[in-house]
C-alpha positions in Angstrom: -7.3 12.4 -68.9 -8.6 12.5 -72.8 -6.3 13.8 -75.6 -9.8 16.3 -76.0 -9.3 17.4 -72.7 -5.7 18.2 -73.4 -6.3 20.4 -76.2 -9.1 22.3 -74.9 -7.3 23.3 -71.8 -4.2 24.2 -74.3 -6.9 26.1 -76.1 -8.2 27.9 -73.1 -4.5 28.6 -72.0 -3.9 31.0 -75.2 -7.4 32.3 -75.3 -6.6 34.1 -71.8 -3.6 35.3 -72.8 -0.8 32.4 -71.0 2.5 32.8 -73.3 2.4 29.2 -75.5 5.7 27.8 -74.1 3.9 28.2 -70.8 0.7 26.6 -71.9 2.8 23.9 -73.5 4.2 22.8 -70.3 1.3 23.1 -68.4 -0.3 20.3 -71.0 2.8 18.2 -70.6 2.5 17.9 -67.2 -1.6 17.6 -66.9 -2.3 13.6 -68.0 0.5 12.6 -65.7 -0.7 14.7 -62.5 -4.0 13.1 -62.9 -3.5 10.0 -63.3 -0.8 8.8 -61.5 -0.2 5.3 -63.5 0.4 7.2 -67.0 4.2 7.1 -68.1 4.5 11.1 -68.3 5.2 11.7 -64.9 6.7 15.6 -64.2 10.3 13.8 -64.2 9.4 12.3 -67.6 8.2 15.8 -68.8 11.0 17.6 -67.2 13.9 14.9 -69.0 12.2 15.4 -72.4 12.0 19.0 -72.0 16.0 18.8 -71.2 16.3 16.0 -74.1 14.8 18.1 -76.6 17.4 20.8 -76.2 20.1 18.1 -76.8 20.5 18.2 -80.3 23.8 18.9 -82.6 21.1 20.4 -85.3 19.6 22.7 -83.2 22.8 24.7 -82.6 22.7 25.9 -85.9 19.7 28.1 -84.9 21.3 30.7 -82.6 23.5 30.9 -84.9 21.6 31.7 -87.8 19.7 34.4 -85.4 22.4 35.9 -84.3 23.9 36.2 -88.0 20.5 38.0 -88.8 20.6 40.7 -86.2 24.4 41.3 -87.0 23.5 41.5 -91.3 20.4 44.2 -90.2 22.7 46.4 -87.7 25.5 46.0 -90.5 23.3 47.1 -93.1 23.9 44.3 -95.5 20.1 44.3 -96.3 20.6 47.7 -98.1 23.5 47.1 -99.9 21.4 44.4 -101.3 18.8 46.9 -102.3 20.8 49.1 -104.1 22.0 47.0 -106.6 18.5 45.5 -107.3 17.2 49.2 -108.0 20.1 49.7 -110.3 19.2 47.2 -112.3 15.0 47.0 -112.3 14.0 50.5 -110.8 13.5 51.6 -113.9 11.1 49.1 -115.3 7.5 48.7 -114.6 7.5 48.3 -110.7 10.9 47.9 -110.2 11.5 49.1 -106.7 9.0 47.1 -105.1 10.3 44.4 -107.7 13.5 45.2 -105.9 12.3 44.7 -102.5 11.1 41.6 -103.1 14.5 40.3 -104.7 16.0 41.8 -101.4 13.8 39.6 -99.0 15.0 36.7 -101.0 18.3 37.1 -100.7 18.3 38.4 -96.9 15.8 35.1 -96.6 19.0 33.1 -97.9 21.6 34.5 -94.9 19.6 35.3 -92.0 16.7 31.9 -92.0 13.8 34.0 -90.0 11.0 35.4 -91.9 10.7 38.2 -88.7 14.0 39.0 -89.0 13.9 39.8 -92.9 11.1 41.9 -92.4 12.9 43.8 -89.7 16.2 44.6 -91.5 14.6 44.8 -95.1 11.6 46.6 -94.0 13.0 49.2 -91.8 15.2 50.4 -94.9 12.8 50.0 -97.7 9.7 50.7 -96.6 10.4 54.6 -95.8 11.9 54.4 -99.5 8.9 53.2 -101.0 6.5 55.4 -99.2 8.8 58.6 -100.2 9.2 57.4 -103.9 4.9 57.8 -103.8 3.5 54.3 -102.9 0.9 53.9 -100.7 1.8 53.0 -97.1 -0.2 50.1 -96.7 1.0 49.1 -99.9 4.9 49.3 -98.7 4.4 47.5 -96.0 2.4 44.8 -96.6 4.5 43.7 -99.8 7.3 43.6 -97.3 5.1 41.4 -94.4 4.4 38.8 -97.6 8.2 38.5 -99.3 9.5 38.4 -95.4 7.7 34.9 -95.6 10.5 33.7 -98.0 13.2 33.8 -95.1 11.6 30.6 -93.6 11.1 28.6 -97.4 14.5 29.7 -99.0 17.5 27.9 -97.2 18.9 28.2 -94.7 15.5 28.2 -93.0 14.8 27.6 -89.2 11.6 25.6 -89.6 13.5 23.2 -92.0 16.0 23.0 -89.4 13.3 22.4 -86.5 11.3 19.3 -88.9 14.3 17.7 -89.5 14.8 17.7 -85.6 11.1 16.4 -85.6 10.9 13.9 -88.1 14.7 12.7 -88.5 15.2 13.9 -92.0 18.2 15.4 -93.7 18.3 19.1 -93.2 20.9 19.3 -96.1 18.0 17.8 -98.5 15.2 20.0 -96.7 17.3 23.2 -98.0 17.7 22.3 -101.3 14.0 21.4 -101.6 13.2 25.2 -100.4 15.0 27.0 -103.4 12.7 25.8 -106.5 9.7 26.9 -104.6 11.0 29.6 -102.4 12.1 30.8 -106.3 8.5 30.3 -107.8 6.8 31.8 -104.7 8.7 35.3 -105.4 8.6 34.9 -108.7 4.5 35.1 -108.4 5.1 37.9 -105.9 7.3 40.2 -108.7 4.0 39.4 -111.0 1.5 40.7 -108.7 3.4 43.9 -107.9 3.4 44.6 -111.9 0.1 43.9 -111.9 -0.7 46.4 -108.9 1.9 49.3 -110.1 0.0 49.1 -113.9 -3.6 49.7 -112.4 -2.1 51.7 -109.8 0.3 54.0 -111.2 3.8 54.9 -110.1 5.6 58.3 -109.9 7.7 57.8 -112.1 9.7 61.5 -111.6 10.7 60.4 -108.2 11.8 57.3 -109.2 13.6 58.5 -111.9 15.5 61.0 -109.3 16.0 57.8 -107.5 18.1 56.2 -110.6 19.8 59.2 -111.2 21.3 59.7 -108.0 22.3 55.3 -108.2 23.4 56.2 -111.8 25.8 58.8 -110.8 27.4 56.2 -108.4 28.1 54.3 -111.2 27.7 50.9 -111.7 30.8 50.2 -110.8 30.8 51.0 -107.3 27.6 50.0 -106.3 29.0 46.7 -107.2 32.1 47.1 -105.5 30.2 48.4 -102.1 27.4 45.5 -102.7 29.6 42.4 -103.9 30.0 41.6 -100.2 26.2 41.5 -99.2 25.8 39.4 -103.1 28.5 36.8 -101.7 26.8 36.2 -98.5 24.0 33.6 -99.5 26.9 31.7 -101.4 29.0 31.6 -98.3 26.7 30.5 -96.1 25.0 28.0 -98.2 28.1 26.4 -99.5 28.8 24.9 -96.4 26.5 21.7 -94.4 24.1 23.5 -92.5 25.7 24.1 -88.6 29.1 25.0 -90.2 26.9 27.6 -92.1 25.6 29.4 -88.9 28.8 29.8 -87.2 30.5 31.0 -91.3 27.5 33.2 -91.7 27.9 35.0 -88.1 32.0 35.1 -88.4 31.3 36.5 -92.3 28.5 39.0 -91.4 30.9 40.3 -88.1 33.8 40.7 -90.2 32.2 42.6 -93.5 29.8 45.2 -90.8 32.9 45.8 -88.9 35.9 46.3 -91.3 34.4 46.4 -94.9 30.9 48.6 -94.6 32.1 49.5 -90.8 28.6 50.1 -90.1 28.5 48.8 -87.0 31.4 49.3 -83.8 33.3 47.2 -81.8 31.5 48.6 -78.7 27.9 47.2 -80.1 28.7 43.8 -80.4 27.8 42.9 -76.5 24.5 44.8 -77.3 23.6 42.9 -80.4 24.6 39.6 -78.6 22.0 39.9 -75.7 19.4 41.0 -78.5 20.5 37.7 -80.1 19.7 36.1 -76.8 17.1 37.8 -75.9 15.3 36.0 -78.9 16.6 32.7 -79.2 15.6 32.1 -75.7 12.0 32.3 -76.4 12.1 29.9 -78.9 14.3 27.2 -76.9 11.8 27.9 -74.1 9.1 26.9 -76.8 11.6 24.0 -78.9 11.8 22.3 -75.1 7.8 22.4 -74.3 6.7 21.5 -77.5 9.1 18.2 -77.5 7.9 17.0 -74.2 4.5 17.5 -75.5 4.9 15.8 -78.2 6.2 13.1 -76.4 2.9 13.1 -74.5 0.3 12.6 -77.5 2.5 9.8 -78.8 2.2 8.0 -75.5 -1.4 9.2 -75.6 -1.3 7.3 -78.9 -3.0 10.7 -80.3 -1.0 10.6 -83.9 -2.3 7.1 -84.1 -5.8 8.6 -83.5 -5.6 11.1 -85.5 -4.2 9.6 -88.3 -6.8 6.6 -87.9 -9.6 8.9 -87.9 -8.4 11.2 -90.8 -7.5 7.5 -93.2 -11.3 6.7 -92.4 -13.1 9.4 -93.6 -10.9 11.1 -96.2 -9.7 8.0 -98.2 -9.0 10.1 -101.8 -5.2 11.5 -101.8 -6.3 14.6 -103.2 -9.0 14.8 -100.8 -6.5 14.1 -97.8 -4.6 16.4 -98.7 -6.4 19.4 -99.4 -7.8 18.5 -95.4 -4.3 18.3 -94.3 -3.5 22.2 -95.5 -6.6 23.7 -94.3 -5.5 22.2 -91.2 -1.7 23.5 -91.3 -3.4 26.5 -92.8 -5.8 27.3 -89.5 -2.7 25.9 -87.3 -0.5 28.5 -88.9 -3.1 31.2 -87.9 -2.8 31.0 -83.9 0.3 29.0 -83.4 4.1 29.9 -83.6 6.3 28.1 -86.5 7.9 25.9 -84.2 5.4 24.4 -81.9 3.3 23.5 -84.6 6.2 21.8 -86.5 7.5 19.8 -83.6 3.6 18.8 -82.6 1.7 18.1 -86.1 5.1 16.5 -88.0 5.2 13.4 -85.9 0.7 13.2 -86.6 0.8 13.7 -90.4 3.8 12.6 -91.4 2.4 9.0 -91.2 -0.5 9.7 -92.6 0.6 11.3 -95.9 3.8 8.6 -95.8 0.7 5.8 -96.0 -0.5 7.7 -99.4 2.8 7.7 -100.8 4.3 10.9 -100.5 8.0 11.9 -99.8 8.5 13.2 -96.1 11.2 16.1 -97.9 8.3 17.0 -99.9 5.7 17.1 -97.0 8.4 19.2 -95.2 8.4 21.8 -97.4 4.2 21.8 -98.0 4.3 22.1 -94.2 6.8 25.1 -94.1 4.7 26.8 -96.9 1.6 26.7 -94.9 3.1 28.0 -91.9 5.3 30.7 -93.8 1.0 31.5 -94.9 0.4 32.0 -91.0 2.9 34.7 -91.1 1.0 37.3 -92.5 -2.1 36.2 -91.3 -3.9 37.0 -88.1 -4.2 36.5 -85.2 -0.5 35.4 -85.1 0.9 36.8 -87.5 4.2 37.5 -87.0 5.5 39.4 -89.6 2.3 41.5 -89.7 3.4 42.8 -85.8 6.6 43.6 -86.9 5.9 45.5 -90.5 3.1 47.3 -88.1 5.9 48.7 -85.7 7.7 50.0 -88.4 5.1 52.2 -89.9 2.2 52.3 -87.2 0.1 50.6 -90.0 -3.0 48.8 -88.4 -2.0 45.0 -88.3 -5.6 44.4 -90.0 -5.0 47.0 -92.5 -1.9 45.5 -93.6 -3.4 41.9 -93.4 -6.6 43.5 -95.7 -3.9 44.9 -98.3 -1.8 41.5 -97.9 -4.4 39.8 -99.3 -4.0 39.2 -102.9 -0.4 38.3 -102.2 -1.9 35.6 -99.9 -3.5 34.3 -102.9 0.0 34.0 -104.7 0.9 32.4 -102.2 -1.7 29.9 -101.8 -1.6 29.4 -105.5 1.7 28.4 -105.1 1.1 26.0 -102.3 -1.2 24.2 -104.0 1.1 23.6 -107.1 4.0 22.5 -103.8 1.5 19.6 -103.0 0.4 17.9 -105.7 3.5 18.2 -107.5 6.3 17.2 -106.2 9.1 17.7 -108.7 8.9 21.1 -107.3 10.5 20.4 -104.6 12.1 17.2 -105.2 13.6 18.1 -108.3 17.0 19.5 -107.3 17.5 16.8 -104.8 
């Protein structure tokens, strides 16, 4: 059976509907029951599957998922979000400003760009539609910055391409924070950009600040400093000692110092945690053993073969490489596409000269692009269920933000001191 083959049946699989881990197995399994002299035989699929499970690196993931759901029932997201407003809401678009500082921070604890749209989203977005900004507005600034929980460390994805490629996951993270940084840094611009042509209400913001104000700074920073502390927690340790700190730290401050959430709710938010991760392992084992197919398929050498021959210029190459990770990004989830296209591209882009850390975070970008953008998506679902928003609506108002963000990618790949340049 033909590596075209292959794809198109994988194709035809999500077209009607068959969930990808699903379709990824089905693939696996396909060249070997057809022809019975080709190494991937269902044993071979079934020991990989199991194999690609075995890994020290991946148990930093539940982790890091269950931390997130514990930090959004603890409400450690909004303790964030006060003391951003009490410094910026009064400037110029400050609040959204403030949301998109918020995302960056939760981004830094919980690693899931879903999950910071969930617990950032579900607080700010009734906030910012009651201080006067449009709905679609609200939400899709919240879809975009939720992108930042997979770029700034710790991040998933980083986690799942060092699996895939070998590299250090300590030097992936530090490579994230320069351009998960710049990316919200272009995000602040456009929302004062927006809220100048747009307008603001300025007299319900201002009741906003008052009632912050009459806190005092004082407090706010005494009920906050727990939330501000949590990124340095977590990301002063090596990455799987991180995880297990970040869920013990995010346990202890929502049950004894903000007491948001109860003793009796842990069980619950444990099987939520589950409930997720098990997806994705479902998906991490699939896609390995499928990506231990193509390589006995010899598809990466193919592909890499065919893409050196007809796009020889760098610049060229790799402009062809993002509007493929672009398109990828669109109807694929974050980790299948990793685990698949890293072990194809990498060689190609290693044969130009570039660093596999920097490639790791162009890669991550792109996809973190495919989270706001249909059919996928992600993020766009999840802002939708929080304010009934159309997904295309969202996606339609998303799109100068995409542009940021695209903008940004393109300064990621061709230059590499900014990712490089804290490592």
């Amino acid at each position: 059976m033909s590596a075209v083959v292959v794809f198109i049946i994988f194709a035809i699989c999500l077209i009607i509907a068959i969930p990808i881990s699903i379709s990824l197995g089905i693939v696996a399994v396909l060249p070997g029951a057809f022809d019975a002299s080709f190494t991937a035989s269902a044993g071979y699929v079934i020991r990989s599957m199991v194999g690609g499970i075995d890994s020290f690196p991946l148990l930093a993931v539940p982790m890091f998922v269950l931390a997130g759901i514990l930090m959004a029932h603890g409400k450690i997201s909004e303790k964030l979000f006060d003391v951003f407003v009490y410094f910026l809401g009064n400037k110029r678009a400050g609040i959204p400003c403030a949301v998109i500082i918020t995302c960056l921070f939760y981004g830094a604890i919980s690693g899931s760009a879903p999950a910071t749209v969930a617990a950032v989203g579900s607080m700010t977005i009734p906030l910012l539609i009651e201080l006067g900004y449009e709905k679609d507005f609200s939400t899709a600034i919240v879809a975009v910055a939720g992108g930042l929980g997979v770029i700034i460390p710790p991040s998933i994805p980083f986690i799942m391409y060092a699996m895939a490629t070998g590299e250090s996951v300590s030097d992936l993270f530090l490579a994230g924070i320069v351009p998960g940084m710049m990316i919200s840094a272009l995000l602040i611009f456009y929302a004062y950009y927006y809220c100048r042509h747009h307008g603001e209400d300025r007299e319900k913001i201002q009741a906003k600040m008052n009632q912050l104000k009459e806190k005092g700074f004082f407090n706010i920073l005494k009920e906050s400093i727990w939330a501000l502390l949590s990124p340095v927690i977590v990301l002063g340790c090596i990455y799987t000692e991180a995880a297990v700190i970040s869920v013990f730290y995010s346990l202890f401050v929502s049950l004894f110092i903000y007491k948001s959430i109860k003793v009796k709710q842990i069980w619950g938010i444990m099987v939520e945690a589950m409930k997720t991760y098990a997806p994705i392992l479902f998906i991490l084992a699939t896609s390995t053993a499928f990506s231990r197919v193509l390589t006995l398929m010899q598809v990466p050498q193919d592909v890499s073969a065919w893409i050196m021959t007809h796009f020889s210029n760098e610049i060229v190459l790799l402009l062809v490489i993002n509007v493929v990770l672009l398109i990828v990004g669109m109807v694929m989830d974050t980790t299948p596409a990793i685990l698949i296209l890293s072990p194809i591209l990498l060689p190609i882009v290693q044969h130009v000269g570039m660093n596999p850390i920097h490639f790791g975070v162009m890669m991550i970008v792109n996809l973190a692009v495919g989270f706001v953008t249909p059919p996928v998506g992600v993020n766009l679902f999840v802002a939708s269920s929080l304010t009934n928003v159309p997904m295309m609506q969202i996606a339609k108002k998303a799109m100068p933000m995409i542009g940021y963000f695209l903008l940004a990618l393109l300064l990621i790949a061709f230059i590499p001191a900014i990712s490089l340049c804290l490592l």
